[in-house]
C-alpha positions as CSV (number, residue, x, y, z in Angstrom):
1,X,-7.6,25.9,-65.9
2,X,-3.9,25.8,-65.4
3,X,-2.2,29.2,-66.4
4,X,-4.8,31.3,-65.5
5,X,-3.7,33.2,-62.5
6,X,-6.8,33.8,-59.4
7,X,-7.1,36.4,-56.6
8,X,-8.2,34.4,-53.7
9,X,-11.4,35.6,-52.1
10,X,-11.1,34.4,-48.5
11,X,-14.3,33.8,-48.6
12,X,-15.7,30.3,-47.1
13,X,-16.3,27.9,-49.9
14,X,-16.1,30.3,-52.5
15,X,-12.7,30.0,-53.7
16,X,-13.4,26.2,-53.7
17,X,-16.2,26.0,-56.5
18,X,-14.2,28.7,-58.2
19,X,-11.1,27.0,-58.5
20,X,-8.8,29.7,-56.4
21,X,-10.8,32.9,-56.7
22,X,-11.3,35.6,-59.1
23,X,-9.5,36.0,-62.2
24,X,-6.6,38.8,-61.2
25,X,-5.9,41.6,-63.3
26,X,-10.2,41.5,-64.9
27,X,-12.9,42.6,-64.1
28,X,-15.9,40.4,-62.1
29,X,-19.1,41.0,-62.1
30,X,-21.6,40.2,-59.1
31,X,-25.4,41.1,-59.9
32,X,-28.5,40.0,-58.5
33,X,-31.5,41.4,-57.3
34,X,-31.8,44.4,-54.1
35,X,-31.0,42.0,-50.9
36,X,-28.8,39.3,-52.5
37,X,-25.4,40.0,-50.7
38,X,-23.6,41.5,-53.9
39,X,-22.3,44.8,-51.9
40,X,-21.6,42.5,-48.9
41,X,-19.4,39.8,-51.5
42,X,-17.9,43.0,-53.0
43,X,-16.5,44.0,-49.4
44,X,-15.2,40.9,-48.1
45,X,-13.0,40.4,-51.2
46,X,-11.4,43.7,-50.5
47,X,-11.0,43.1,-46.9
48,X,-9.9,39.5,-47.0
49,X,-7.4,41.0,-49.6
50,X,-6.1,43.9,-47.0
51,X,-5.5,41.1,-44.1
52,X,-4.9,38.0,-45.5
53,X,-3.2,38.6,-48.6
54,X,-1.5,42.0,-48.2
55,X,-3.4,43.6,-51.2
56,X,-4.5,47.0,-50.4
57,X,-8.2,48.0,-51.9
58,X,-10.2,50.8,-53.2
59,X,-13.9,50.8,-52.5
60,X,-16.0,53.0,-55.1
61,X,-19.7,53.5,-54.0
62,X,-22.0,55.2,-56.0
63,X,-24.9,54.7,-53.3
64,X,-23.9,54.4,-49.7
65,X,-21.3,56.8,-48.1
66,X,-17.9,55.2,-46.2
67,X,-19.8,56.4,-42.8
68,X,-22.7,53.7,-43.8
69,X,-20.6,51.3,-45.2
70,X,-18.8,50.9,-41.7
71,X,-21.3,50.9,-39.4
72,X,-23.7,48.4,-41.6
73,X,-20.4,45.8,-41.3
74,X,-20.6,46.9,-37.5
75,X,-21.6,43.4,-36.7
76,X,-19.7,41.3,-38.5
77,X,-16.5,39.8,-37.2
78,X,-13.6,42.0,-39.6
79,X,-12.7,45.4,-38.2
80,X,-13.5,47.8,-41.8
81,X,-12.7,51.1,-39.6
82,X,-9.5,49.9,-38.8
83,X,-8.7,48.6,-42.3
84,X,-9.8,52.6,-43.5
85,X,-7.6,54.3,-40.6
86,X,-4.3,52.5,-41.4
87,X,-4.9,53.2,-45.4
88,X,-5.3,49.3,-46.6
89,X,-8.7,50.1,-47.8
90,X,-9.8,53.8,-49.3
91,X,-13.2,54.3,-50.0
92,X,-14.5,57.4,-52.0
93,X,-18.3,58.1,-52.4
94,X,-19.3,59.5,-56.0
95,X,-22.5,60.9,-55.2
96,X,-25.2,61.5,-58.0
97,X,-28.4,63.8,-57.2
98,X,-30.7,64.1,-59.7
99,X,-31.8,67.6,-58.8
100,X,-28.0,68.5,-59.3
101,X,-27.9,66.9,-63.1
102,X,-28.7,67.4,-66.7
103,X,-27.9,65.7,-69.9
104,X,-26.2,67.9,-72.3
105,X,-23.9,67.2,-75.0
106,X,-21.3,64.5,-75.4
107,X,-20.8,62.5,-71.7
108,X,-17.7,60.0,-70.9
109,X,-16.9,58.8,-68.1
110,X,-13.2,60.4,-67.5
111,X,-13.3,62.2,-65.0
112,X,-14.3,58.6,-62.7
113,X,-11.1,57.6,-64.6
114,X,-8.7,60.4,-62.6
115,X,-10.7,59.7,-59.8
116,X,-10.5,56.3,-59.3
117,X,-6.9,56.4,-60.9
118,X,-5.8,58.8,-57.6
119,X,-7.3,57.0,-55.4
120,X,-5.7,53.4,-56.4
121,X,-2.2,54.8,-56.9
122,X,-2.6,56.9,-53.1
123,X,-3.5,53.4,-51.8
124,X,-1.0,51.2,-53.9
125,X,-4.4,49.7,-54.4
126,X,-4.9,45.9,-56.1
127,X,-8.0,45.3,-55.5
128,X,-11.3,47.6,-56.9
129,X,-14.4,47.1,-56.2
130,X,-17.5,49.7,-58.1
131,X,-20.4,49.6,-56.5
132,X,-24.0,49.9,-57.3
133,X,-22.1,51.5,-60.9
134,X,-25.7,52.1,-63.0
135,X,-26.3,54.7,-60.8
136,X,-24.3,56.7,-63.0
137,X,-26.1,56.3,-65.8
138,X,-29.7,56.1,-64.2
139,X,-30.5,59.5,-65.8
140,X,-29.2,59.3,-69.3
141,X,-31.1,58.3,-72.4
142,X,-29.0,57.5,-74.7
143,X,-27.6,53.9,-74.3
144,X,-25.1,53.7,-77.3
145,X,-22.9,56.3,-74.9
146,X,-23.6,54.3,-71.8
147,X,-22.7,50.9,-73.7
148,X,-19.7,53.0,-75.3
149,X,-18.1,53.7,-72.1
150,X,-19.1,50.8,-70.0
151,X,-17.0,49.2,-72.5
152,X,-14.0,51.6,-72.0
153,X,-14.7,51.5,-68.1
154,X,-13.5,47.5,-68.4
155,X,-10.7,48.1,-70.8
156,X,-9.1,50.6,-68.2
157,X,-9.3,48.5,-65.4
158,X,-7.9,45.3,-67.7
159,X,-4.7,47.9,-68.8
160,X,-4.1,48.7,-64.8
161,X,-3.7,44.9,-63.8
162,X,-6.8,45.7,-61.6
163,X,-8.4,42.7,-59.8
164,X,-12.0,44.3,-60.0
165,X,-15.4,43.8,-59.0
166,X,-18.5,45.4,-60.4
167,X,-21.6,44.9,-58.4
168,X,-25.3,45.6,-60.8
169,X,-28.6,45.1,-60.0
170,X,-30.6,42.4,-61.9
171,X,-32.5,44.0,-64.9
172,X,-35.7,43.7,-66.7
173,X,-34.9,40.2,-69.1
174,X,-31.5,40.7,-68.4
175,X,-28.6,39.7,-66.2
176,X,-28.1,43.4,-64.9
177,X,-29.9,47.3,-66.0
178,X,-28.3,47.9,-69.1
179,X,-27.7,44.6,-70.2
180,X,-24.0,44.8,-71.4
181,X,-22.1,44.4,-68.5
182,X,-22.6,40.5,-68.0
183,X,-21.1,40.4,-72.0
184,X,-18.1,42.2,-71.7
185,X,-17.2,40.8,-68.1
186,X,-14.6,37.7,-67.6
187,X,-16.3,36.9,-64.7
188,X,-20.0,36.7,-63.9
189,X,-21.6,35.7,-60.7
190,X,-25.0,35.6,-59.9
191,X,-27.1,36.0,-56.3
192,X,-30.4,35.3,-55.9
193,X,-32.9,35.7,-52.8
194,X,-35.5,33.7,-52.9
195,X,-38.6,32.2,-50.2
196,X,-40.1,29.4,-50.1
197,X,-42.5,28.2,-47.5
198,X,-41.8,31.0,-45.5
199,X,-38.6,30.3,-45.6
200,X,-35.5,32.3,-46.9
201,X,-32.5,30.4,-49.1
202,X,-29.7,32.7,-50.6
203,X,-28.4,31.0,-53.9
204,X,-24.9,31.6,-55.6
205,X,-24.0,30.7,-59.8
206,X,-21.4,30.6,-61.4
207,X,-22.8,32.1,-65.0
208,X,-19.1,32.7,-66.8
209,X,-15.7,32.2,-66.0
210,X,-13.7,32.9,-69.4
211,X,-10.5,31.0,-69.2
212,X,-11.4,28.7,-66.4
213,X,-13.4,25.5,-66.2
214,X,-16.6,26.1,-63.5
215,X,-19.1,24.6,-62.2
216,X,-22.7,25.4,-63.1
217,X,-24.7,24.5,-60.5
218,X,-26.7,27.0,-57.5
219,X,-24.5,26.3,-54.1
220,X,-26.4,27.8,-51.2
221,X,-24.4,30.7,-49.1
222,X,-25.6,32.3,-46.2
223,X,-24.4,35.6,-44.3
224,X,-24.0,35.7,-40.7
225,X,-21.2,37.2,-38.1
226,X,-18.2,36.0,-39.8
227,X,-19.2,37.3,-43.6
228,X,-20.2,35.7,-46.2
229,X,-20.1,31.6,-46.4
230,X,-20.8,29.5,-48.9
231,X,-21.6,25.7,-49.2
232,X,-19.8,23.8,-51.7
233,X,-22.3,20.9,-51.8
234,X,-21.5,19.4,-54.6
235,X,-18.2,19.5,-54.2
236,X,-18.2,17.1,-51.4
237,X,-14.9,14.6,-51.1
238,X,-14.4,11.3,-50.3
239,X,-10.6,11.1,-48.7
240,X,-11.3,11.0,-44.9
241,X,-9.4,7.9,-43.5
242,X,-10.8,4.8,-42.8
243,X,-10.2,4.6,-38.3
244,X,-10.0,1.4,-36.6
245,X,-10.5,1.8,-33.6
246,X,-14.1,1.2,-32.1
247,X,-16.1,3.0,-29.8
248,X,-19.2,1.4,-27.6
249,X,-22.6,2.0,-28.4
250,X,-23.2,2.2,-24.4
251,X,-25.4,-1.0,-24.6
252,X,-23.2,-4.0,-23.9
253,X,-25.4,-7.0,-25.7
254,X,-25.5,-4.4,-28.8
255,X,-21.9,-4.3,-28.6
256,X,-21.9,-8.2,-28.9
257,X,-23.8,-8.3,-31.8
258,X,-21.4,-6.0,-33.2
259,X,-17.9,-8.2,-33.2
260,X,-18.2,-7.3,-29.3
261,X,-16.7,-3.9,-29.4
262,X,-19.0,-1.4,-31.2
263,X,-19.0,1.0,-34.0
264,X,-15.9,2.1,-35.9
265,X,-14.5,5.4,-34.7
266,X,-15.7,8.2,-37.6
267,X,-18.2,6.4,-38.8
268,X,-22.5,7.1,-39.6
269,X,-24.9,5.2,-37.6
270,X,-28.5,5.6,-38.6
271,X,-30.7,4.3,-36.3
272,X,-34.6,4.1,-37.5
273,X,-38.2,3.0,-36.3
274,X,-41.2,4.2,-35.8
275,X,-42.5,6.1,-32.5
276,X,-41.8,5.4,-29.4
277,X,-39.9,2.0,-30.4
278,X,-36.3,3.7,-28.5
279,X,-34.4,5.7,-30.8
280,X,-34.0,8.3,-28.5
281,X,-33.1,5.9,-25.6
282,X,-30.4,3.9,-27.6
283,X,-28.7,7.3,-28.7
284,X,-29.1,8.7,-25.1
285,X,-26.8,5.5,-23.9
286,X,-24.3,6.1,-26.5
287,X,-23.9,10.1,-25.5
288,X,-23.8,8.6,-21.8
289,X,-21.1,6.1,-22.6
290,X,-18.8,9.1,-24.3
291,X,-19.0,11.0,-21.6
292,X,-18.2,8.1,-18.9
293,X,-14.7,7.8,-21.1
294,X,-13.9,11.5,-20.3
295,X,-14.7,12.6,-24.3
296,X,-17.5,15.0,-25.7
297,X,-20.6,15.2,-27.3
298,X,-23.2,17.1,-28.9
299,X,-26.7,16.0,-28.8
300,X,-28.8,18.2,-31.4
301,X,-32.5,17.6,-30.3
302,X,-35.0,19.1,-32.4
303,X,-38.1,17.7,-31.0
304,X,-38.1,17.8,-27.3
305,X,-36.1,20.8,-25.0
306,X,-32.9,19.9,-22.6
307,X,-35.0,19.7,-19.5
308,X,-37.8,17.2,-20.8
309,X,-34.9,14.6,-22.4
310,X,-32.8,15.0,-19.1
311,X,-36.4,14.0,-17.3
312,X,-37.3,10.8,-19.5
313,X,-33.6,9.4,-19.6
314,X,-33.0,10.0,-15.6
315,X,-36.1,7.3,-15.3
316,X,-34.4,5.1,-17.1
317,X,-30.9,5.5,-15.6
318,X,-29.4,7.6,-17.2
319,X,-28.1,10.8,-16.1
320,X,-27.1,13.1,-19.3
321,X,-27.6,16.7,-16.9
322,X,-24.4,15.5,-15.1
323,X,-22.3,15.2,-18.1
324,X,-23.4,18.8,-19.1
325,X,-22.6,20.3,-15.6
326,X,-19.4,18.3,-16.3
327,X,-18.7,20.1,-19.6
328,X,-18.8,17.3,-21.4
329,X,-22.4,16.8,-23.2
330,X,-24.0,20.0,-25.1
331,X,-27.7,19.5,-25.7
332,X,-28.7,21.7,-28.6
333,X,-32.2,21.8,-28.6
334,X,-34.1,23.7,-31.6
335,X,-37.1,23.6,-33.6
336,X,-35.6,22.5,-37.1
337,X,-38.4,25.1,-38.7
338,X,-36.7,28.1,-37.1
339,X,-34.3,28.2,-40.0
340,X,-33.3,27.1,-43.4
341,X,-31.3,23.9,-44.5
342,X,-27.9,26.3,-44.9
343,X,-28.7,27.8,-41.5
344,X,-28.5,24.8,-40.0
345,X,-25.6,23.2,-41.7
346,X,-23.9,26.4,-40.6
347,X,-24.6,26.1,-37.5
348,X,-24.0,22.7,-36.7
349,X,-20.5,22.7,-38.4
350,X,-19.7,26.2,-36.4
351,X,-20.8,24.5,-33.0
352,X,-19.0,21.1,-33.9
353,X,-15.7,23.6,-34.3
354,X,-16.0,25.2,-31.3
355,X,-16.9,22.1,-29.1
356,X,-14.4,20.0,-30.6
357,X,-16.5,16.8,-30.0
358,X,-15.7,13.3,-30.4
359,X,-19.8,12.3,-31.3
360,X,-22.8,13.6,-32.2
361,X,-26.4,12.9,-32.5
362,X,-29.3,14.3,-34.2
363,X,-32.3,13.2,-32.9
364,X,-33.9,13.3,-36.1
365,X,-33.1,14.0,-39.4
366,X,-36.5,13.6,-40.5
367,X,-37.5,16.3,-39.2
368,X,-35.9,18.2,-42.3
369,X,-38.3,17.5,-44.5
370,X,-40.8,19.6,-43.1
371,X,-38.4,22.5,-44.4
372,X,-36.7,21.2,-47.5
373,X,-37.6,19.5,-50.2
374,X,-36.1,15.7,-50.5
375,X,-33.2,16.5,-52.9
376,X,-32.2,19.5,-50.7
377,X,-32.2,17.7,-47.5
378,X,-30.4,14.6,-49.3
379,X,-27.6,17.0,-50.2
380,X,-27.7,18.6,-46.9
381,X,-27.3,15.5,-45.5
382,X,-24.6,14.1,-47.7
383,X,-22.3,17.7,-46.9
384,X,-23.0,17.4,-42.8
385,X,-22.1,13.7,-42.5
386,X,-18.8,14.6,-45.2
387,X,-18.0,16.7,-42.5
388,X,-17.8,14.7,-39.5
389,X,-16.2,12.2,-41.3
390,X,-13.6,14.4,-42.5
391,X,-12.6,15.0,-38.8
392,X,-12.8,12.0,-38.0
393,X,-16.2,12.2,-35.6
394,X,-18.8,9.5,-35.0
395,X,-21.9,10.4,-35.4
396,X,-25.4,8.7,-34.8
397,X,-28.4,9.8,-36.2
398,X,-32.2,8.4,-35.8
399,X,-34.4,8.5,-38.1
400,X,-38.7,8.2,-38.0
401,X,-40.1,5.8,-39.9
402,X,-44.1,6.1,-40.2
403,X,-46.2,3.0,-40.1
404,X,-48.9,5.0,-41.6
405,X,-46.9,6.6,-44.2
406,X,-44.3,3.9,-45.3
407,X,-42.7,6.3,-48.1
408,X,-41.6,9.0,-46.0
409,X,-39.5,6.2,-44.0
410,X,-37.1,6.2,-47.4
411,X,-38.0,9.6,-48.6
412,X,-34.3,10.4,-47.5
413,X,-32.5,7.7,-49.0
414,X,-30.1,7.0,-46.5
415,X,-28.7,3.4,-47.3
416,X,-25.5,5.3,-48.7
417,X,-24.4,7.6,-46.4
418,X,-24.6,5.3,-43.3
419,X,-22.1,2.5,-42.2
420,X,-24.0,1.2,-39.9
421,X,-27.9,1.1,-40.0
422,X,-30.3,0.0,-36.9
423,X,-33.5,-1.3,-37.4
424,X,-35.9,-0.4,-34.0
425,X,-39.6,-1.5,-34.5
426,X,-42.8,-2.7,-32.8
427,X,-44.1,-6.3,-33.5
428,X,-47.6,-7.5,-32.0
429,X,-47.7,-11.0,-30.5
430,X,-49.7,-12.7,-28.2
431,X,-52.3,-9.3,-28.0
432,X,-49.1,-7.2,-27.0
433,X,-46.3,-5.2,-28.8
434,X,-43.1,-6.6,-28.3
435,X,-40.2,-4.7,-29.3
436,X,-37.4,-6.0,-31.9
437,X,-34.4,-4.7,-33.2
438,X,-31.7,-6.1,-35.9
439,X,-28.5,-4.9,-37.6
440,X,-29.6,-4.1,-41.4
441,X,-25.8,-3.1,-42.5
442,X,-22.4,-3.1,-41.1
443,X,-19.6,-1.6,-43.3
444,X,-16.5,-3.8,-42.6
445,X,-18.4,-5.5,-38.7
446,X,-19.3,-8.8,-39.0
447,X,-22.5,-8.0,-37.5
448,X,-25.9,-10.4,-36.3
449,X,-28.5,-11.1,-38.7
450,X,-30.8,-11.8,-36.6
451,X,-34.0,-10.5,-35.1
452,X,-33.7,-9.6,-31.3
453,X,-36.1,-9.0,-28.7
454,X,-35.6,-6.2,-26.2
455,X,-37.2,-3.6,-23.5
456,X,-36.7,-0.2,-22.1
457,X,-36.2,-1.3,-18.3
458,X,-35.7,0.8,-15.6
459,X,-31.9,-0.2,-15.7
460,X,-31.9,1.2,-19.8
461,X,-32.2,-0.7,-23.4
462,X,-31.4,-4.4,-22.3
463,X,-30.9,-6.6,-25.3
464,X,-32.3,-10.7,-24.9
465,X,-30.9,-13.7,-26.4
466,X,-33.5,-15.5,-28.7
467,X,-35.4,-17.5,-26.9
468,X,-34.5,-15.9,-23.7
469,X,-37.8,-15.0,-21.8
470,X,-39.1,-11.3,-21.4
471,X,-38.4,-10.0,-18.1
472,X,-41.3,-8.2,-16.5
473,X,-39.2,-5.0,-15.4
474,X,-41.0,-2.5,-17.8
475,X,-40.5,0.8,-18.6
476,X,-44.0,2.6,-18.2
């Protein structure tokens, strides 16, 4: 909402469903249960704030001491020990032991106000982060005194102008321990940890955000080297440019069919059918053909390794090993169970950064489902091919269609994400399967509508004319 001024996280994706960030100057709450990320979100805001946006912090841990803290962010890609040795981020441990304690009498919490107040005025501190802070309280009874100066805790901050955030752990039938804190918070963010199949997905939700339009839904994040990242899936746009300038598909009659000159640069080719009708072949002439113009391509296989799909294509002609000695083709080759939807949307987007390639091919998407439920993958899908369009990459990516189970071969829904769609499939005649191929959609081509006949060969995917006679060149 306009007027409302944000702290920008730096975190990936983040300040994006958020609209900027937190809301400077108030208090932010992150809760969720043990595991969720909350003390790792909590961090990152204070040192993205040190090195990106010149706001010094002060990290308050009622838990873990500054020794831990640095050497459990050991592997991630921001320096926290260096951040603490120049003075840009102070953090004090207030420890509680039990065996140490006892309720007596009245209890507020000023003396954590001096504290905390030293420590942000030593650091010229903007930024506040209180973690874990119901471990102060975990020994005291009476909750109209913890409510009471809960309460005043969030006043003080609000009267210092302190961006803060206040990490809890999720309660019983409640948002956090005591229940109060997701009330009296401008912000409130929730984590959540969950598995499913055996297989681990970290959620993020907006809950409040007083002042500021949001959006409800769960967005996945993950954490790997580089922090925290989240995946704005919903949030996907539609204002990459429309190229037009066209790339070959590597087969020359499929070319032909296609206005003679191929696919539009940047655009989604699906191509589909059944097993063993060429999917992998067709896709293994369009990687070649990239590479023969000096460009490159990733090929993400997740059915077969490097050295088997370098084996089958080199009987049919084509040499994709050379092109990777060359440094121009990158076969990544992984079981699509190994990891979750996120992980691999990560992933791929961080390898498609570092390559810099002008296509890829994911030999095939269907594949997902085994991990991810169909709206997931669908969304997945929709983010992943937003992103190659955005940068302007073309992309080709085959799909399994099962004779035996026709559903699954729309389970996806892909009609609306592709530009172009490739229909491979088997048809019997005369006691033999003869393979047949056609052009289902075009976006902008004036394309064939007709059914064509062709073969694997030991020369590639040739292409015949109707009513042109099957050579007798197999590929066995």
């Amino acid at each position: 909402m306009e007027g409302l001024n944000k702290s920008p996280t730096g975190i990936t994706g983040f300040d994006q469903i958020t609209g900027g960030g937190l809301p400077r100057g108030r208090p932010t709450l992150f809760c969720g249960g043990a595991g969720s990320g909350k003390t790792l979100f909590a961090l990152e805001f204070l040192v993205s704030g040190a090195e990106k946006f010149d706001e010094p912090g002060v990290f308050m841990s009622f838990e873990e001491s500054g020794k831990e803290l640095v050497e459990n962010t050991a592997s991630l890609e921001f320096d926290l020990s260096s951040l603490v040795e120049s003075e840009k981020i102070h953090i004090d441990q207030v420890r509680i032991d039990r065996s140490e304690t006892r309720e007596a009498g009245h209890y507020d919490l000023e003396g954590l106000f001096i504290r905390l107040g030293n420590a942000v005025d030593s650091a010229g501190a903007q930024r506040v982060v209180l973690d874990s802070l119901e471990a102060l309280f975990s020994d005291l009874s009476d909750r109209s005194v913890i409510r009471s100066e809960l309460r005043r805790l969030f006043l003080w901050l609000k009267e210092r102008g302190l961006t803060a955030v206040i990490t809890g752990e999720k309660g019983d039938g409640a948002m956090t321990r005591y229940g109060l804190e997701e009330y009296i918070s401008d912000c409130v963010i929730y984590l959540d940890h969950r598995v499913d199949n055996q297989i681990s997905t970290r959620r993020l939700r907006v809950v409040k955000y007083r002042g500021s339009e949001h959006d409800t839904n769960e967005f996945p994040f993950l954490i790997d080297s580089r922090g925290i990242i989240v995946f704005p899936v919903t949030e996907a746009s539609l204002d990459y440019q429309g190229f037009r300038e066209k790339l070959s598909s590597g087969v020359p009659e499929l070319d032909d069919l296609l206005e003679g000159k191929g696919f539009y640069e940047g655009s989604s080719i699906i191509v589909s059918g059944t097993i063993g009708t060429g999917k992998t072949t067709l896709a293994s002439h369009f990687a070649d053909e990239c590479c023969r113009r000096g460009e490159k391509c990733i090929y993400f296989a997740f059915e077969e390794s490097p050295g088997q799909l370098f084996r089958n294509m080199e009987s049919i002609g084509i040499d994709l090993k050379s092109w990777e000695k060359k440094g121009r083709l990158k076969v990544q080759a992984q079981r699509a169970t190994v990891y979750g939807l996120e992980s691999h949307l990560n992933r791929i987007t961080r390898l498609v950064e570092e390559f810099s390639p002008r296509t890829v091919v994911f030999d095939t998407l269907s594949i997902f489902l085994e991990i991810g439920f169909q709206p997931e993958v669908q969304v997945m899908l929709v983010r992943l091919i937003d992103f190659l369009k955005e940068k302007g990459i073309t992309s080709m990516l085959l799909l399994e269609m099962s004779p035996d189970r026709p559903e699954r071969s729309s389970a996806l829904n892909m009609s609306t994400m592709s530009d172009t769609w490739i229909v491979l499939r088997d048809q019997e005649a005369e006691s033999e399967l003869v393979r047949e191929l056609y052009i289902l959609k075009a976006r902008g081509i004036s394309h064939s509508r007709k059914l064509h006949r062709f073969e694997l060969t030991n020369e590639g995917l040739k292409i015949f004319e109707n009513g042109e006679k099957n050579r007798k060149q197999h590929y066995e």
